[in-house]
N, CA, C and O of each residue as an XYZ file, in Angstrom:
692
protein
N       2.981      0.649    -14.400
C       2.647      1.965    -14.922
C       3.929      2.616    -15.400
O       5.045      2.445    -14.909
N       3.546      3.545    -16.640
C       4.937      3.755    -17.172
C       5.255      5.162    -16.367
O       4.433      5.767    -15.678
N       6.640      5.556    -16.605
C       6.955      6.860    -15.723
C       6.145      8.405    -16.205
O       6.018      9.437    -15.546
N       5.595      8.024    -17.868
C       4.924      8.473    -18.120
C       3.332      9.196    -17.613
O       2.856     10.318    -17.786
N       2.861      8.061    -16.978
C       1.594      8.036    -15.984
C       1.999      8.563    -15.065
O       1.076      9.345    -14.838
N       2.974      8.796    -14.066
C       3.237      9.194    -13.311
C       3.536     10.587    -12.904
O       3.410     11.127    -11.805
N       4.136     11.231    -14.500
C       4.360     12.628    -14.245
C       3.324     13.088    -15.262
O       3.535     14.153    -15.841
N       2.419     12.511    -15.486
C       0.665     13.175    -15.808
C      -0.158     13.347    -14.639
O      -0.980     14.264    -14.668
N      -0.065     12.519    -13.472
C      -0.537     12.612    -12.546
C      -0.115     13.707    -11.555
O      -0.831     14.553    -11.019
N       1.271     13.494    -11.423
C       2.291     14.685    -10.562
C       1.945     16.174    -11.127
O       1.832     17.145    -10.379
N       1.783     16.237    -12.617
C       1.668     17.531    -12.952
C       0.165     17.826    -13.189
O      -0.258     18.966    -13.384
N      -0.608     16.723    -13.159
C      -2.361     17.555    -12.862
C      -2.480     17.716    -11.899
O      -3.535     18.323    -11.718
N      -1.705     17.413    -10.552
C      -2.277     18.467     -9.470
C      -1.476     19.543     -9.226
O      -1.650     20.503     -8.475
N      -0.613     19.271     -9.927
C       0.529     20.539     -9.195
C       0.126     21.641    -10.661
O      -0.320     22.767    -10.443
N       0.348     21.152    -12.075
C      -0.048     22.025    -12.629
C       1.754     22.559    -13.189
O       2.663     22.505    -12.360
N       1.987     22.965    -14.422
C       3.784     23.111    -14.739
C       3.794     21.484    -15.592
O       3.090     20.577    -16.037
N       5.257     22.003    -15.381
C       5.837     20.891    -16.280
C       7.226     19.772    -15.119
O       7.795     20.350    -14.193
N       7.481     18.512    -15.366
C       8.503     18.788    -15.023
C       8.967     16.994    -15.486
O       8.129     16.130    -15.744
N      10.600     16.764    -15.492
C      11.193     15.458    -15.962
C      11.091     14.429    -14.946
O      11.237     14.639    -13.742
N      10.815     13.225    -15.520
C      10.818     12.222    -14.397
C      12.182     11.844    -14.231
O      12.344     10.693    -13.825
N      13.181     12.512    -14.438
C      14.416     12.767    -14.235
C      14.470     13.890    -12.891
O      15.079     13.518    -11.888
N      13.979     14.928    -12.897
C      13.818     15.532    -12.054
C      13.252     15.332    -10.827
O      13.710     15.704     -9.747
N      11.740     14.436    -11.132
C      10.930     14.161    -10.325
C      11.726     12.698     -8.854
O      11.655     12.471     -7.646
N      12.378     12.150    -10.084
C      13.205     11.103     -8.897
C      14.230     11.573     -8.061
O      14.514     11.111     -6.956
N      15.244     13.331     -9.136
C      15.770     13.619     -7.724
C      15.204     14.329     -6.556
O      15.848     14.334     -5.507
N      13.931     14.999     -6.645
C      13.022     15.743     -5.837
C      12.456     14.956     -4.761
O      12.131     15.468     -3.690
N      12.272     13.153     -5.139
C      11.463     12.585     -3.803
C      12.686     11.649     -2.873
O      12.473     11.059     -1.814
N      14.063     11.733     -3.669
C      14.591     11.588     -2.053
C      15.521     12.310     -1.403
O      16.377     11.998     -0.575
N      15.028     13.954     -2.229
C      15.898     15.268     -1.750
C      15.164     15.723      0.100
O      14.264     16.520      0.364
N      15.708     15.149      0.732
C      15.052     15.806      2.085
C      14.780     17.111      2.136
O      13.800     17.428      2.810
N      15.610     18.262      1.407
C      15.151     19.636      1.465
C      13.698     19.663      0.879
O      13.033     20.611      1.298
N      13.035     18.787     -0.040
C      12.228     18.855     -0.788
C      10.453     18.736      0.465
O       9.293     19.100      0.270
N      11.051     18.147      1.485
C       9.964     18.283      2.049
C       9.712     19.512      3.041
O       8.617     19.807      3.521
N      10.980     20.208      3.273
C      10.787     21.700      4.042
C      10.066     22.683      3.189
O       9.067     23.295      3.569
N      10.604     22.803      2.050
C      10.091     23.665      1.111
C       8.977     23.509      0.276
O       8.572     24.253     -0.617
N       8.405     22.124      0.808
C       7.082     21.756      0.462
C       6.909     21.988     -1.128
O       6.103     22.807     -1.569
N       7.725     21.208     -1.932
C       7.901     20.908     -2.813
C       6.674     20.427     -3.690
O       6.241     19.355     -3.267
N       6.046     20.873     -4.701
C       4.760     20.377     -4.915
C       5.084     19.181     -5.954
O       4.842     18.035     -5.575
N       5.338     19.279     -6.565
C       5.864     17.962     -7.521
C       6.554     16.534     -6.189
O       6.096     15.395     -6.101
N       7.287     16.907     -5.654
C       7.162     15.759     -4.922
C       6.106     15.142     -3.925
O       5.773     13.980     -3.692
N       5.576     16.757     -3.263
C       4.024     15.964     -2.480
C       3.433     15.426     -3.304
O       2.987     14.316     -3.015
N       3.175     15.984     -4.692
C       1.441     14.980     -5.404
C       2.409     14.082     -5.401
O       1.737     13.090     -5.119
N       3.928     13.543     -5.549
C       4.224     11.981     -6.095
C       3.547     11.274     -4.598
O       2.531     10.586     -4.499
N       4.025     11.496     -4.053
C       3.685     10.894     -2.352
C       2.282     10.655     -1.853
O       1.879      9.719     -1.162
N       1.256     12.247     -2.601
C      -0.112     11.908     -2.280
C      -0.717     11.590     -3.473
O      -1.396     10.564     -3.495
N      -0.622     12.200     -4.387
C      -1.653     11.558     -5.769
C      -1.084     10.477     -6.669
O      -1.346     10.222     -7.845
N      -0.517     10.093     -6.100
C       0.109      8.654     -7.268
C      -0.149      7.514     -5.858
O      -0.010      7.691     -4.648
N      -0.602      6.244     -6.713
C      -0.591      5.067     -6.489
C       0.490      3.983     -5.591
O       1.378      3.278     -6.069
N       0.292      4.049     -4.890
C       1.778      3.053     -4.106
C       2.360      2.164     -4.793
O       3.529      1.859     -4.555
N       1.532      1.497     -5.927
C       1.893      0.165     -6.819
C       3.081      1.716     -7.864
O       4.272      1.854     -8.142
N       2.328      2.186     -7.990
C       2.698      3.571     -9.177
C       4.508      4.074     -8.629
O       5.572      3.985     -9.242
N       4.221      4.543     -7.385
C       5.214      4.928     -6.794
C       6.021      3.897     -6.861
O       6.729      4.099     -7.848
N       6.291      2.976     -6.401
C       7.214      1.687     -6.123
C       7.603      1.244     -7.372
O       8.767      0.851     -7.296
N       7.046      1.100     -8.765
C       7.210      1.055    -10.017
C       8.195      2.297    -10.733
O       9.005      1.994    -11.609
N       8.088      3.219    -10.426
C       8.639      4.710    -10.803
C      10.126      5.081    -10.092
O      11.021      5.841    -10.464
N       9.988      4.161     -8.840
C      11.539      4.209     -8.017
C      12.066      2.938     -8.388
O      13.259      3.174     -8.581
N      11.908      1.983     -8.554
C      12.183      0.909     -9.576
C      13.103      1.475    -10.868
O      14.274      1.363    -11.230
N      12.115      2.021    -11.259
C      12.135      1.983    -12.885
C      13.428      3.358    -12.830
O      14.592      3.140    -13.165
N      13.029      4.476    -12.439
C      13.915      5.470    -11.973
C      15.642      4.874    -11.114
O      16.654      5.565    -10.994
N      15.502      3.840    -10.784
C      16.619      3.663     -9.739
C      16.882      4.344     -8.873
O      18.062      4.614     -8.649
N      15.779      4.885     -8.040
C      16.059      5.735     -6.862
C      15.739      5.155     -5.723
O      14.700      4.516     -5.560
N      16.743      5.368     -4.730
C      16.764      4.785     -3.555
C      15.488      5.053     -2.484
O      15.113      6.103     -1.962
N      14.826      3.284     -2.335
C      13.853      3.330     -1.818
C      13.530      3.840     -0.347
O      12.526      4.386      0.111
N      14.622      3.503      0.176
C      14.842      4.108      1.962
C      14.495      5.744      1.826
O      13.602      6.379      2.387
N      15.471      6.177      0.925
C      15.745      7.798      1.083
C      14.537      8.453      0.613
O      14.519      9.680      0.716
N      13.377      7.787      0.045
C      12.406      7.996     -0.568
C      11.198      8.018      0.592
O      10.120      8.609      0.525
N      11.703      7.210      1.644
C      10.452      6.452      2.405
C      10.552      7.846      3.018
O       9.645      8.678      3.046
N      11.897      7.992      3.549
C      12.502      9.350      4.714
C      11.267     10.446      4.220
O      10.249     10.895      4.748
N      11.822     10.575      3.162
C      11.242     12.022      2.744
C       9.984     11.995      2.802
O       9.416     12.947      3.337
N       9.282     10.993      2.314
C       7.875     10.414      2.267
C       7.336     11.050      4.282
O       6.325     11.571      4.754
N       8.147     10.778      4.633
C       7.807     10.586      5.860
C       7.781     11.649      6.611
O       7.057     11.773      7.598
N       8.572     12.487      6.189
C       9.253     13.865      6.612
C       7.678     14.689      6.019
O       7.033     15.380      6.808
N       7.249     14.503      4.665
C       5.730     15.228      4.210
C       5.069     14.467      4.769
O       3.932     14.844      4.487
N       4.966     13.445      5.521
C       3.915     12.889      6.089
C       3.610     14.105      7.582
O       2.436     14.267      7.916
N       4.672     14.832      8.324
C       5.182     15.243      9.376
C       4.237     16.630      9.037
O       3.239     17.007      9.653
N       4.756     17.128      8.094
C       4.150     18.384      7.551
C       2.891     18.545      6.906
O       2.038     19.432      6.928
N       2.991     17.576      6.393
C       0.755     18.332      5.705
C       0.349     17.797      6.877
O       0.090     18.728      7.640
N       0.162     16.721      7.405
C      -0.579     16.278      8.437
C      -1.506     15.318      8.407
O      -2.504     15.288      9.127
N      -1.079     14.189      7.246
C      -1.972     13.189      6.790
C      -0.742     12.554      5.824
O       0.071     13.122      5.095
N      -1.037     10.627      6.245
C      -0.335     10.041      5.603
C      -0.043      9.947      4.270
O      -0.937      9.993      3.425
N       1.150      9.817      3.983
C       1.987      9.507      2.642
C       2.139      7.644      2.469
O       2.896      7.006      3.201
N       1.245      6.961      1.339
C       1.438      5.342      1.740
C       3.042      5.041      1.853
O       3.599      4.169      2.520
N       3.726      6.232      0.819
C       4.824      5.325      1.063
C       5.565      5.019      2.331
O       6.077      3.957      2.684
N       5.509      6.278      2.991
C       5.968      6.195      4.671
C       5.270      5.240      5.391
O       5.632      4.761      6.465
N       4.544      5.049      4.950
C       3.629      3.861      5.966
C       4.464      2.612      5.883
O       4.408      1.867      6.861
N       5.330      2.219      4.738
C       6.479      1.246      4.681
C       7.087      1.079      5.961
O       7.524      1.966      6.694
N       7.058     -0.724      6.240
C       8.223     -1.006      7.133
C       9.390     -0.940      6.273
O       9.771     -1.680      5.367
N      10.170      0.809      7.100
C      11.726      0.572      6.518
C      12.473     -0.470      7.060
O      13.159     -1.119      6.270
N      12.495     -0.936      8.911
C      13.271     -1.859      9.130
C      13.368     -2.698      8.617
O      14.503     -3.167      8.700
N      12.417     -3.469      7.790
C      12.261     -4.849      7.198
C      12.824     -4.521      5.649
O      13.103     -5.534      5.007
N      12.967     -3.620      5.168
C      13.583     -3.373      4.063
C      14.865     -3.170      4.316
O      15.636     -3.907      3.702
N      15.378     -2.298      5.122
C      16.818     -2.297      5.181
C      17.201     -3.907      5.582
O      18.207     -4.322      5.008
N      16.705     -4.604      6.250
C      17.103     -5.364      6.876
C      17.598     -6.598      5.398
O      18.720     -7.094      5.297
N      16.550     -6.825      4.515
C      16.638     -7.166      3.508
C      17.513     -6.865      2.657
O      18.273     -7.474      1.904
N      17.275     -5.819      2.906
C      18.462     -5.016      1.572
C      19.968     -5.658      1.864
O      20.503     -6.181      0.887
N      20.431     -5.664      2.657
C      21.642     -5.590      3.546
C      21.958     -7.022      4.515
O      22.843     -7.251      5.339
N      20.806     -7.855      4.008
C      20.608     -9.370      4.142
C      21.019     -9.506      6.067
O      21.773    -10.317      6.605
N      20.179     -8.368      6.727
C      20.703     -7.985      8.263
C      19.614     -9.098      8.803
O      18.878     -9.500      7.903
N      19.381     -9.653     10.057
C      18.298    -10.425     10.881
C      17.899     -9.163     12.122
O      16.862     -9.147     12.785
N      19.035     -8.154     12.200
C      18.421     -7.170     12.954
C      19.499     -6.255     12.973
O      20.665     -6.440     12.624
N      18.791     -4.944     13.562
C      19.757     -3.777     12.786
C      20.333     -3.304     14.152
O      19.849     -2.923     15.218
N      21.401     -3.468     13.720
C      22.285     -2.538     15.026
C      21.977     -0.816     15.288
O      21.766     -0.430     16.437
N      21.974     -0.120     14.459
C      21.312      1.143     14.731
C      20.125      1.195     14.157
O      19.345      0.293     13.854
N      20.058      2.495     14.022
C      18.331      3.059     12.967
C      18.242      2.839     11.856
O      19.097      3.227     11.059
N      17.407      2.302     11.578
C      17.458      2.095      9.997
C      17.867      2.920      9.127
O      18.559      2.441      8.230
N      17.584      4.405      9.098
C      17.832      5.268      8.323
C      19.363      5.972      8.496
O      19.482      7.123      8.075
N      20.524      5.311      9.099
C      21.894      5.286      9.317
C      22.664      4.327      8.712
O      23.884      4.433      8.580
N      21.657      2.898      8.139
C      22.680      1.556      8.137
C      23.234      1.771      7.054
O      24.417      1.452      6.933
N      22.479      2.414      5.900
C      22.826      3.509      4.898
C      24.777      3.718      4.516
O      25.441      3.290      3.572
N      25.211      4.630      5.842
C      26.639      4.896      6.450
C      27.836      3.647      6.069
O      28.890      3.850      5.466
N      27.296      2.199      6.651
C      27.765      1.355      6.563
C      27.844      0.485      5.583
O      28.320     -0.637      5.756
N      27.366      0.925      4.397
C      27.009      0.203      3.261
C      28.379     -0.570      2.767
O      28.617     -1.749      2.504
N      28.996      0.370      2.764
C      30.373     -0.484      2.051
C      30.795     -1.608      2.665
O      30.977     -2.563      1.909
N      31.066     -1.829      4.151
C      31.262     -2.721      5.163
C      30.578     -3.955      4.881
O      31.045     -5.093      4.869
N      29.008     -3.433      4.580
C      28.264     -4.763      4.597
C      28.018     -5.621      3.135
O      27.494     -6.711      2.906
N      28.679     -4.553      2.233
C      28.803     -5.116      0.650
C      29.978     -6.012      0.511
O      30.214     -6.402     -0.632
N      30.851     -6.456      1.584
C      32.125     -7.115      1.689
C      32.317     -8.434      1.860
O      31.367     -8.812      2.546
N      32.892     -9.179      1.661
C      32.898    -10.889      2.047
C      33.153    -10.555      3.281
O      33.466     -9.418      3.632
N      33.014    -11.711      4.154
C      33.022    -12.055      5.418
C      34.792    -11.731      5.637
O      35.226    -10.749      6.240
N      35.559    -12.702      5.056
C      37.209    -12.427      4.837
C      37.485    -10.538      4.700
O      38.412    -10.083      5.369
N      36.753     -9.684      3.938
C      37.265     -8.389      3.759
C      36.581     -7.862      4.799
O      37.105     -6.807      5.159
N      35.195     -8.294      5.715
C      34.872     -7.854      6.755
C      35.650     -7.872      8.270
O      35.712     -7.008      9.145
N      36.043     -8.825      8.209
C      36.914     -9.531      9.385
C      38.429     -8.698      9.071
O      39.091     -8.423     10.072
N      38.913     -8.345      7.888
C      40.672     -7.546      7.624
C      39.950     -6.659      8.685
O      40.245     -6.821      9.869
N      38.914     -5.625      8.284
C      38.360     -4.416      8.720
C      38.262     -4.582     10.283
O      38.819     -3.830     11.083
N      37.419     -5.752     10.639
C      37.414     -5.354     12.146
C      39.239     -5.597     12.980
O      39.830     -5.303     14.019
N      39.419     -6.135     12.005
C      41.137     -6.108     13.120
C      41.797     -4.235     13.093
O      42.609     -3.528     13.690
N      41.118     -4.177     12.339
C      41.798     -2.163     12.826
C      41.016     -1.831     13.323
O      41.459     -0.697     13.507
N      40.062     -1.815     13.791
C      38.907     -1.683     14.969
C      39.250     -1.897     16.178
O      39.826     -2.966     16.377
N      39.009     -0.937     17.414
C      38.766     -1.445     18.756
C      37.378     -1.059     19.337
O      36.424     -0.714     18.639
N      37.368     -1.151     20.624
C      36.366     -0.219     21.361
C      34.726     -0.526     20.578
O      34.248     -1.304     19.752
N      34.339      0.466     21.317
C      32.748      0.955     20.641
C      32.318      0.136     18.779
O      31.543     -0.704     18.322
N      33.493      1.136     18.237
C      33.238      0.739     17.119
C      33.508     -0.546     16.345
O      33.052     -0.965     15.281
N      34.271     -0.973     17.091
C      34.723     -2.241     16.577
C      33.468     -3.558     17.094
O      33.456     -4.734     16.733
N      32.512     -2.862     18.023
C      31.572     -3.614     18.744
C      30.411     -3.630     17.763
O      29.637     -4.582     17.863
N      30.212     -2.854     16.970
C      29.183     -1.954     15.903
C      29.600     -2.761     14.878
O      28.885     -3.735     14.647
N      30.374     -2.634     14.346
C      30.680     -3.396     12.924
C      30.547     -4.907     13.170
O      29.911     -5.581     12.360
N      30.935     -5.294     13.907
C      31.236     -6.898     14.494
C      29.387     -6.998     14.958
O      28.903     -8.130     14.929
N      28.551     -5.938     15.318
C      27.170     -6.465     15.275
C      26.813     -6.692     13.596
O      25.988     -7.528     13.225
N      27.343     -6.076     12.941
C      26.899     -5.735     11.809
C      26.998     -7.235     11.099
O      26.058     -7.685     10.444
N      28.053     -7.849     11.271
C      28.514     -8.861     11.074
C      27.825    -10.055     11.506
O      27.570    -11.086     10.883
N      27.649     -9.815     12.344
C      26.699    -10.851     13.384
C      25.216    -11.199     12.796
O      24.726    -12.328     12.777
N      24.559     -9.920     12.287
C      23.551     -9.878     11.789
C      23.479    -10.408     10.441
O      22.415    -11.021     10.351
N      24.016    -10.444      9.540
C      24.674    -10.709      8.551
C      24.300    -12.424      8.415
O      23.486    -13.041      7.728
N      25.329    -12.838      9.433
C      25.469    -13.758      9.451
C      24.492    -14.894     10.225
O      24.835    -16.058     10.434
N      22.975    -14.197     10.669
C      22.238    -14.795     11.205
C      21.051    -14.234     10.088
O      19.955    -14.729     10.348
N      21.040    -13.655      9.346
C      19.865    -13.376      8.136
C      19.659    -14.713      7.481
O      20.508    -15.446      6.976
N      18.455    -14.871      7.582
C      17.975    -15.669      6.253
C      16.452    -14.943      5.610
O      15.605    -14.104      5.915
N      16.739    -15.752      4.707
C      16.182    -14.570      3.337
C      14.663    -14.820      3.452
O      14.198    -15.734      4.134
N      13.699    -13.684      2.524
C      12.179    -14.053      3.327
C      11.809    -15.212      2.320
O      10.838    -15.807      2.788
N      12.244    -15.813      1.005
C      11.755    -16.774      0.529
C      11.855    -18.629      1.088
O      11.314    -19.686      0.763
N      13.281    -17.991      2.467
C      13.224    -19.582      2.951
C      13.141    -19.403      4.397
O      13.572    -20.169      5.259
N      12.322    -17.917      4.604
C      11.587    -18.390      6.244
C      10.250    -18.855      5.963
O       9.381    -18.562      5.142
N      10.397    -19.883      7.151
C       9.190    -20.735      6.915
C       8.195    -19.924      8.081
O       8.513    -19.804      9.265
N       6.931    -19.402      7.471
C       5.363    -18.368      7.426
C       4.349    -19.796      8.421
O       3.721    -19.619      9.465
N       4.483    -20.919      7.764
C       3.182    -21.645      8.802
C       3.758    -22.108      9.696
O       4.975    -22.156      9.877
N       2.654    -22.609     10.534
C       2.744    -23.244     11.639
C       2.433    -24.812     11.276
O       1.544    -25.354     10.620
N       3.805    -25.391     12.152
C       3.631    -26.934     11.975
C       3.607    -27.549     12.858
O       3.776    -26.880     13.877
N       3.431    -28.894     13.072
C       3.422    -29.735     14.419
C       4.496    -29.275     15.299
O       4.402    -28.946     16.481
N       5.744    -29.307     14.395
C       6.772    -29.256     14.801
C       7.252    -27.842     15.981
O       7.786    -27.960     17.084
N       6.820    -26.520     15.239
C       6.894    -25.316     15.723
C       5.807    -25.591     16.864
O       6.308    -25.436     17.978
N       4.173    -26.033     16.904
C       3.131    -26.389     18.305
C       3.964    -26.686     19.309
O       4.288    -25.852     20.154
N       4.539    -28.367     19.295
C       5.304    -29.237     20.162
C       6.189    -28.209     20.769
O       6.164    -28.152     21.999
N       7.345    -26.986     19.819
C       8.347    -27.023     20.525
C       8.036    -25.798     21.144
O       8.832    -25.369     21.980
N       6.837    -25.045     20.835
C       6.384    -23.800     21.642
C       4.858    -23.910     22.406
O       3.938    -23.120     22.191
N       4.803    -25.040     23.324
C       3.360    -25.240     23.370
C       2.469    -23.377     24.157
O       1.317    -22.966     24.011
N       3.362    -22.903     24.732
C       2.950    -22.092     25.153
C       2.429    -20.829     24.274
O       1.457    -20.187     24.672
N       3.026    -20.525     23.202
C       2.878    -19.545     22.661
C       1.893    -19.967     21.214
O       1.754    -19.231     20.237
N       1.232    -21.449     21.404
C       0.626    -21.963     20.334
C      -0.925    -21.984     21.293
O      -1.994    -21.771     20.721
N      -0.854    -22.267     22.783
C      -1.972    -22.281     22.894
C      -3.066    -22.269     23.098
O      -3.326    -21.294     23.804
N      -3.975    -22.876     22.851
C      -5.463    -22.056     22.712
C      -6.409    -21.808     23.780
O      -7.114    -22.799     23.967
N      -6.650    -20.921     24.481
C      -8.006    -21.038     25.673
C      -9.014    -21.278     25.351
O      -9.525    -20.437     24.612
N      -9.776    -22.397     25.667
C     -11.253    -22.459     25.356
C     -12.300    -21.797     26.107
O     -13.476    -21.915     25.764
């Protein structure tokens, strides 16, 4: 759907005018859900999830910060927003090629630069590190380095996975 469709939809319920320039910085402005922003609720409630996800795509707006806010009007009208219904962990986790997230998802954000680094410019970094934090980044790392991607985890079940988990394969008659 073009971004076009999108702010025909946004503005027949809200009614006004407004840019899908505008409209992408409004849905991952967190103030936007205190002030109950109407152009960003209809994006959240009257547009399409395929619609939405196409429009932050197409827009280049960050999908996490989108979910937040999504989520934040989910808090306030009092009825779900699909996009909040998103697993963020499994997206950040992706994004950031993590197998599991050392903090909240909506923090790993913070660490972005760290985890955009070769392993070699990650490792300079943790040698000026001690303590706490140096325990945090070095998870970060860890995770990193135990991700594999969702096109080469293997989804069925094989002899192989039965045999080596009989317990958790099986069946009561």
């Amino acid at each position: 759907m073009s971004t076009t469709s999108v702010i025909t939809s946004v503005t027949t319920a809200c009614g006004g005018s407004i840019t899908a320039e505008e409209l992408a910085v409004r849905i991952v402005d967190p103030t936007t859900a205190v002030s109950g922003d109407p152009y960003a609720l209809g994006f959240f409630s009257d547009v399409w999830l395929k619609q939405q996800l196409d429009f932050i795509q197409e827009m280049q707006v960050d999908l996490v910060s989108a979910i937040l806010v999504a989520r934040e009007f989910t808090k306030l009208a009092g009825w779900e927003m699909p996009l909040g219904k998103l697993d963020l962990d499994q997206i950040v986790k992706d994004r950031y090629r993590l197998k599991y997230l050392p903090v909240d998802a909506e923090h790993v954000d913070h660490y972005r630069d760290f985890l955009g680094r070769t392993v070699d410019e990650q490792d300079a970094i943790l040698k000026t590190l001690d303590g706490p934090e140096y325990e945090l980044f070095q998870s970060f790392q860890v995770a990193q380095a135990l991700y594999v991607p969702p096109e080469e985890r293997g989804g069925s079940i094989t002899a192989e996975k039965i045999a080596a988990n009989p317990d958790r394969y099986r069946r009561e008659l």
